[in-house]
N, C-alpha and C positions, 0 to 999 in steps of 0.2 A: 504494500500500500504506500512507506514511502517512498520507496524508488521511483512508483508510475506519478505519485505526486512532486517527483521535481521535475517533470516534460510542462508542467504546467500551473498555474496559479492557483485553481480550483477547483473541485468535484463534486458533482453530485454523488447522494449514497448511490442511487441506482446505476450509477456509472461504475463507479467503484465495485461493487458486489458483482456488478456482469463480468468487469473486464477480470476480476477473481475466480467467478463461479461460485458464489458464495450467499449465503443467504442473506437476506438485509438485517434478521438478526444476529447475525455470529459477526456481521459487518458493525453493529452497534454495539455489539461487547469489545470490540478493541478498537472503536473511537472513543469510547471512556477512559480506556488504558494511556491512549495517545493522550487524549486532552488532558489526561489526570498529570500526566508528566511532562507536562505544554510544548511537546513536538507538535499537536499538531493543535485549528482554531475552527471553529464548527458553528455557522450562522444559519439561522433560520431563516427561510424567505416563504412564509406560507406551511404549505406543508411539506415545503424542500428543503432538505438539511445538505450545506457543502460544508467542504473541510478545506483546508491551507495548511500547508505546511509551515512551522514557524523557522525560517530557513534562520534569523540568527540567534537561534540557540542551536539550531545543530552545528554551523558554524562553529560559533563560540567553544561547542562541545569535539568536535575533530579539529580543533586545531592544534597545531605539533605534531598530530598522528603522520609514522611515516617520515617524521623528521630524523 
């Protein structure tokens, strides 16, 4: 999930869970997981939930990695 979310800005669930094959709920048990440990940010638009990647913390989090 965050791999395919750094091609792009944002995602719908039903994007997400297709492009996984995944249910929309086992998709909403580790967007909890994600946003509990603010990798990633999850806006409501209606009844559409996307998500973002919080690119810097993972940044901030690989850096020196590899150094």
């Amino acid at each position: 999930m965050v791999e395919m979310l750094t091609d792009c800005d944002e995602m719908c669930g039903s994007e997400i869970a297709g492009n996984l094959g995944i249910s929309l709920a086992l998709l909403c048990h580790h967007w909890k997981t994600l946003e509990h440990a603010g990798v990633i940010s999850k806006k409501k638009k209606g009844q559409t939930a996307s998500i973002s990647l919080n690119r810097q913390l993972l940044s901030d989090c690989f850096k020196g990695v590899g150094d």
